[in-house]
C-alpha positions as CSV (number, residue, x, y, z in Angstrom):
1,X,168.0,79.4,91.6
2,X,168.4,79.1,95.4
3,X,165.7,76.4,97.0
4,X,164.7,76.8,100.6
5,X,162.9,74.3,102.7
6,X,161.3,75.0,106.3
7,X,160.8,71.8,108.1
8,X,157.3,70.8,108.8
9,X,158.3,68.0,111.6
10,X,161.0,66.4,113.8
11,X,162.1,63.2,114.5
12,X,161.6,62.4,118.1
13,X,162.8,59.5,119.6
14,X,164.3,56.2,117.6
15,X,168.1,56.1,117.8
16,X,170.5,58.9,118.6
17,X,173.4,57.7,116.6
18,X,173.0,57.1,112.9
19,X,174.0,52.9,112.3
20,X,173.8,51.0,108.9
21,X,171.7,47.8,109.7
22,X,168.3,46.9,112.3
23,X,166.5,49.9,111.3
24,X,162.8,47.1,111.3
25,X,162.0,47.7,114.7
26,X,162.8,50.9,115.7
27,X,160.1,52.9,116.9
28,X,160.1,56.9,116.4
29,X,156.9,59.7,116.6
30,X,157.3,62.8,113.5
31,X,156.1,65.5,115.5
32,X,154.4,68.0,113.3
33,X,155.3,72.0,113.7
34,X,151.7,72.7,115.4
35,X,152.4,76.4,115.0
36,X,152.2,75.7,111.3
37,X,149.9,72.6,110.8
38,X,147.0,71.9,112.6
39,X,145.8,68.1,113.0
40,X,144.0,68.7,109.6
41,X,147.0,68.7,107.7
42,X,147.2,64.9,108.3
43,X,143.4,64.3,108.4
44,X,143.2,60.5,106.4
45,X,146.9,59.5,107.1
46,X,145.4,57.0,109.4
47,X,143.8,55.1,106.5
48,X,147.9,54.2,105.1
49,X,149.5,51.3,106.6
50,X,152.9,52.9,105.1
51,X,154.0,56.6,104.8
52,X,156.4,57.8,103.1
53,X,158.9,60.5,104.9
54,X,161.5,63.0,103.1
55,X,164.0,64.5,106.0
56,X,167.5,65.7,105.9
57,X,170.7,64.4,106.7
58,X,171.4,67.1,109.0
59,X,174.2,66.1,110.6
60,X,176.1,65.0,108.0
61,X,179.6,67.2,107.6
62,X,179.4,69.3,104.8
63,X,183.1,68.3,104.3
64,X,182.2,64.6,103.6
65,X,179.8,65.1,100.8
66,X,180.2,63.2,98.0
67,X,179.9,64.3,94.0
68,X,181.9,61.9,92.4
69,X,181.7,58.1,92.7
70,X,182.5,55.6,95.9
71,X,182.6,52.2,97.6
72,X,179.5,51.7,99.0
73,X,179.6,51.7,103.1
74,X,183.3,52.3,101.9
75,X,183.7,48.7,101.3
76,X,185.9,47.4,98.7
77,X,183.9,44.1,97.6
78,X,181.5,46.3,95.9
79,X,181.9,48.5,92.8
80,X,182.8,52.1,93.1
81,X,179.6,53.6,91.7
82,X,178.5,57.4,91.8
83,X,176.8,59.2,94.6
84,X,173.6,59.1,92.6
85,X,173.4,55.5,91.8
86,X,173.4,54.4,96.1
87,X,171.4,56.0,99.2
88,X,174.2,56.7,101.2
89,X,173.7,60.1,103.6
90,X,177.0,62.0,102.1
91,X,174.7,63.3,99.4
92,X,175.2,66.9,97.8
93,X,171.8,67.9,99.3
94,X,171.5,65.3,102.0
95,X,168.0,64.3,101.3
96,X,166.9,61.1,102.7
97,X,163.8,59.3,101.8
98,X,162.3,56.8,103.4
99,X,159.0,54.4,104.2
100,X,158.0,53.1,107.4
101,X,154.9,51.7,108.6
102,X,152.5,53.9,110.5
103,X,151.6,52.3,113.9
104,X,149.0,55.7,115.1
105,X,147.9,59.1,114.8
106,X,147.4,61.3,118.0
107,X,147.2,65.3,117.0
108,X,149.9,66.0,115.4
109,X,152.2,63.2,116.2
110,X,152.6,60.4,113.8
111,X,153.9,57.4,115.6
112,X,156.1,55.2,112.6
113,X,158.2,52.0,112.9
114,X,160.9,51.5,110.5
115,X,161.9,55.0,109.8
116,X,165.8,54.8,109.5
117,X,166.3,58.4,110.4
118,X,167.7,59.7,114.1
119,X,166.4,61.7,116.9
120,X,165.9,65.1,115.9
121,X,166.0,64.5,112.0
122,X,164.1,67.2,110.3
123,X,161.3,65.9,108.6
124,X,160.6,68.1,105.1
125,X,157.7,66.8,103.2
126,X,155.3,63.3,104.0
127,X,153.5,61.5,101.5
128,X,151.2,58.4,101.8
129,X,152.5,55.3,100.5
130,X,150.0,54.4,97.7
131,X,151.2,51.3,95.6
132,X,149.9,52.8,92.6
133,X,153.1,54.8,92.8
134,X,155.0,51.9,92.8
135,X,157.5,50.7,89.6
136,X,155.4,49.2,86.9
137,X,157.4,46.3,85.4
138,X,160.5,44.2,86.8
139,X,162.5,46.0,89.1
140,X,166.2,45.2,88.5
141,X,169.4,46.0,90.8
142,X,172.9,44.6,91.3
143,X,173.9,42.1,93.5
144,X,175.9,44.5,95.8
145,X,172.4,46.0,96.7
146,X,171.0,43.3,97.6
147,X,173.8,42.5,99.8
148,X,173.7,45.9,100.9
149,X,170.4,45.3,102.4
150,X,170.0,41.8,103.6
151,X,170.2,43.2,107.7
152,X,169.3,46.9,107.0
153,X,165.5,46.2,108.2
């Protein structure tokens, strides 16, 4: 079964280059495909403080794509763990997934802050961030992750 996904927005603005840390301030606008959606698609988004965006990571080389385990970042201090178990971009369907805060709505523009994706990312499905969804219970993680992430926002 062959799955195909049409963008329904771009990145514009943020930071050109992907980098692994400081992603908290950055500032970016998803531009909606207006030729598709009409402002209506969005109607209520406004009413989130947080939204959740699923884009691609479309320029990673399909050469570098990972389906076995690695270091994450590559670094050695951490365990070798498999591509599924981290959120690194070399992923067999380079799927990103991330939640920023919403700062405004004009038309079809969605300004965001906090959205660790680049300039030109596509942007393939958005979904308000409703805490309902959130894990029930303790959340557990290794220490490595928490290391991981201690300057990524």
């Amino acid at each position: 079964m062959k799955i195909e996904l049409t963008p329904i927005a771009h990145v514009l603005g943020g930071r050109d280059a992907v980098e692994d840390d400081h992603w908290g301030e950055v500032t970016a606008t998803i531009v909606m495909d207006c030729d598709r959606f009409s402002p209506d698609a969005i109607a209520g988004l406004e009413s989130f403080s947080h939204l959740i965006v699923v884009y691609s990571f479309h320029q990673v080389d399909p050469g570098k794509i990972e389906v076995g385990s690695r270091h994450p970042r590559n670094n050695p201090a951490w365990p070798k763990i498999g591509i599924f178990a981290q959120r690194g971009k070399n992923r067999p369907n380079r799927i990103g997934v991330s939640t920023c805060r919403i700062l405004g709505i004009e038309g079809c523009n969605i300004h965001v802050q906090g959205l660790d994706a680049i300039n030109g990312t596509p942007v393939l499905d958005l979904k308000p961030h409703m805490s309902g969804f959130e894990p029930q219970g303790e959340i557990r993680e290794p220490e490595w992750a928490q290391e991981l992430m201690k300057d990524y926002w």
